[in-house]
C-alpha positions as CSV (number, residue, x, y, z in Angstrom):
1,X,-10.7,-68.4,215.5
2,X,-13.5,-67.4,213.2
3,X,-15.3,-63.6,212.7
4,X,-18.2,-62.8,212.5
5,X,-19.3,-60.0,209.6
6,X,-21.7,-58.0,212.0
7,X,-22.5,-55.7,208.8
8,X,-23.8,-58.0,206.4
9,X,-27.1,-59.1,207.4
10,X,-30.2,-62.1,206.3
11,X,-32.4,-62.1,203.5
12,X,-34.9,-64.4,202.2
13,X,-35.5,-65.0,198.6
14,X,-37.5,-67.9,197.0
15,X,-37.8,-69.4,200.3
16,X,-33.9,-69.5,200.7
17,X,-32.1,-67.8,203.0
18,X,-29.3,-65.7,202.0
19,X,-26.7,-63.8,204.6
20,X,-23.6,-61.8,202.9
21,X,-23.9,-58.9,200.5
22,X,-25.3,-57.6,197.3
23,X,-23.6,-56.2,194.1
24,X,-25.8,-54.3,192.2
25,X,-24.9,-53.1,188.4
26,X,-25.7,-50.7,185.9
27,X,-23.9,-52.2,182.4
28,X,-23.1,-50.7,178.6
29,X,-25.8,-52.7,176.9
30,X,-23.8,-52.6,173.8
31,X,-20.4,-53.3,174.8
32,X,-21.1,-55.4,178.4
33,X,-19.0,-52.9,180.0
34,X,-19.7,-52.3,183.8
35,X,-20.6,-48.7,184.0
36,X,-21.8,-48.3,187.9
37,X,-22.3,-50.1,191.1
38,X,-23.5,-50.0,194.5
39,X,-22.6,-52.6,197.2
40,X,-24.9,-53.5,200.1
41,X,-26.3,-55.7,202.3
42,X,-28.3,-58.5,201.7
43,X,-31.2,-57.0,203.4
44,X,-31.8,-53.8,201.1
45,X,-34.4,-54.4,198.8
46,X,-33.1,-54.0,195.0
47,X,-35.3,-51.1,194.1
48,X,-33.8,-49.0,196.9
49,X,-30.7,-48.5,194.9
50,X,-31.7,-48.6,191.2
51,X,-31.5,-44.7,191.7
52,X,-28.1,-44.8,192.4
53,X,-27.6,-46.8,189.4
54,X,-29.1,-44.6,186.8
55,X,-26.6,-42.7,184.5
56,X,-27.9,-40.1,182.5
57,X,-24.7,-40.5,180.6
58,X,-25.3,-43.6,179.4
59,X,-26.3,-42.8,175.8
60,X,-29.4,-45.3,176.5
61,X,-32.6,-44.2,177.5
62,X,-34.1,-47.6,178.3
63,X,-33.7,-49.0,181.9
64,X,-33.7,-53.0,181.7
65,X,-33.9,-54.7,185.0
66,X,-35.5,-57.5,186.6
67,X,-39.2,-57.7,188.5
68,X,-37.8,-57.0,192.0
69,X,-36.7,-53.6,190.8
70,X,-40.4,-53.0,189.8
71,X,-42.9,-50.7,191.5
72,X,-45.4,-48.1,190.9
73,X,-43.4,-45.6,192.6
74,X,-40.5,-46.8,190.5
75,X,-42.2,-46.6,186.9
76,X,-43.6,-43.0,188.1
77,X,-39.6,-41.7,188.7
78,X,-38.3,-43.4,185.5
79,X,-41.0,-41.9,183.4
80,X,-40.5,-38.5,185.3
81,X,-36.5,-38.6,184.3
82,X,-37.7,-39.7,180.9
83,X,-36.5,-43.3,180.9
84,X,-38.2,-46.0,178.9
85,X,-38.8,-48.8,181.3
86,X,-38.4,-52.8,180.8
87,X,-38.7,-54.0,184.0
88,X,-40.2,-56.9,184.2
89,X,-43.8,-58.0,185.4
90,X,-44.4,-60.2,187.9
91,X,-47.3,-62.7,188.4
92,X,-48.8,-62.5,192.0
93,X,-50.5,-65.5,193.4
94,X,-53.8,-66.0,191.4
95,X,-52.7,-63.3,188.6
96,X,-50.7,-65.1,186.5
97,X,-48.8,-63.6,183.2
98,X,-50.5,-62.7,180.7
99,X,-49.6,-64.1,177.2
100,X,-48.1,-60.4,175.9
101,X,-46.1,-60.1,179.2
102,X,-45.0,-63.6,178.7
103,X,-43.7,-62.1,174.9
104,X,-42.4,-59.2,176.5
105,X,-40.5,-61.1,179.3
106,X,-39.1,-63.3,176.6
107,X,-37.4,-60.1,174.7
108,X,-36.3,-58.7,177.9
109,X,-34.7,-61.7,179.0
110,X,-32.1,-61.1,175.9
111,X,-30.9,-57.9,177.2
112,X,-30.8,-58.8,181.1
113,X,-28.9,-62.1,179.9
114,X,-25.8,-59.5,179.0
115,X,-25.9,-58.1,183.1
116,X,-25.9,-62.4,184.2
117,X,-23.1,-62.7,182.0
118,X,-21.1,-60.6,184.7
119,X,-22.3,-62.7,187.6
120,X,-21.3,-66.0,185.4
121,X,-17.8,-64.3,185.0
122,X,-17.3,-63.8,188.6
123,X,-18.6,-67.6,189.3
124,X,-16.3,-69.0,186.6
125,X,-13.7,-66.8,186.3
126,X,-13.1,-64.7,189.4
127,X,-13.5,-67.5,192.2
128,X,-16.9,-67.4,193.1
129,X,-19.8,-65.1,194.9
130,X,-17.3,-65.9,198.3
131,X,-15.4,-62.9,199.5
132,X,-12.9,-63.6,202.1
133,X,-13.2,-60.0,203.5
134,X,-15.0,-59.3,206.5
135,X,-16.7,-55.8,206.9
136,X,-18.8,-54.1,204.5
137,X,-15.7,-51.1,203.7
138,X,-13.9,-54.1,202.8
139,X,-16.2,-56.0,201.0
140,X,-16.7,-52.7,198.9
141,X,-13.3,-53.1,198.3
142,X,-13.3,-56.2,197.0
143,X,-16.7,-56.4,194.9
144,X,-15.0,-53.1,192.9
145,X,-11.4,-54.6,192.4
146,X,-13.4,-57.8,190.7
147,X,-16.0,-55.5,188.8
148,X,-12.3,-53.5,187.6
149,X,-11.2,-57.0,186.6
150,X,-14.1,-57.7,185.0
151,X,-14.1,-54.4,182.7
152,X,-10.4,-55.0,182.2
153,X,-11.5,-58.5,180.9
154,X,-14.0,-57.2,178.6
155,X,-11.5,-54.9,177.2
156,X,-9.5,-57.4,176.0
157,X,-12.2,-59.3,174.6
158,X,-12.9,-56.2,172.2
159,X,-9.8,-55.2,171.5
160,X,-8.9,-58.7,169.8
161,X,-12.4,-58.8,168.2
162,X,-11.9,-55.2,166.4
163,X,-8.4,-53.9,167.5
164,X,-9.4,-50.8,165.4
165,X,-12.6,-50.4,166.9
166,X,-11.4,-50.3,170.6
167,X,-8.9,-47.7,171.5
């Protein structure tokens, strides 16, 4: 007998439909490090949360993200808590990319690659985007034990690049 998750819900992006869950990070530019991140469900839009992954501890001031965190509102608060932001532009229908945002996209693209190097991890390393939990408290659960592992992971990694660095 099969369940049904009756808290994870639809979305549509690029014409493809998507049903499930979302884990959204905030990473340590410097050393990849997962530094916070907020589960939800498909259907919540990606700049609802960027608030709640902001950390003024972070020693950076720059917020690096990609153009569906983007929005007027959303440059207005970041410049109000006095972060630099590189969120990308978008082209709209007839509006296409300007040669300088073309540049601009191409620079940002080698800082966002570090965050999809986390999403690669879990796809090659952790099993997949597939949770077998059922319930958003459980899902939760399970997206943070494999963001843990992930950290864990990276650990490693620079501990036996500079064991006297790391520690």
């Amino acid at each position: 007998m099969s369940q049904k998750d009756t808290d994870a819900c639809w979305t549509k992006n690029n014409r493809q439909n998507y049903f499930g869950y979302n884990n959204h990070i905030s990473i340590d530019v410097e050393y990849g490090f997962i530094r916070r991140y907020q589960v939800t469900d498909a259907s919540v839009h990606y700049s609802q949360v960027l608030g709640a992954l902001l950390d003024e501890q972070n020693q950076g001031e720059e917020v690096w993200a990609h153009s569906a965190y983007g929005s007027e509102s959303i440059e207005w608060i970041l410049q109000i808590l006095q972060f630099l932001s590189h969120i990308h532009e978008r082209a709209y229908g007839n509006h296409p990319l300007t040669a300088k945002h073309k540049e601009d996209k191409r620079e940002r693209c080698q800082v966002r690659a570090k965050v999809e190097h986390v999403f690669c991890h879990w796809v090659n390393e952790i099993g997949g985007k597939l949770m077998g939990s059922i319930g958003k408290q459980s899902v939760k659960g399970t997206i943070g034990v494999n963001n843990l592992v992930y950290n864990f992971k990276r650990y490693g990694f620079w501990e036996n690049k500079n064991p006297k660095a790391v520690g």
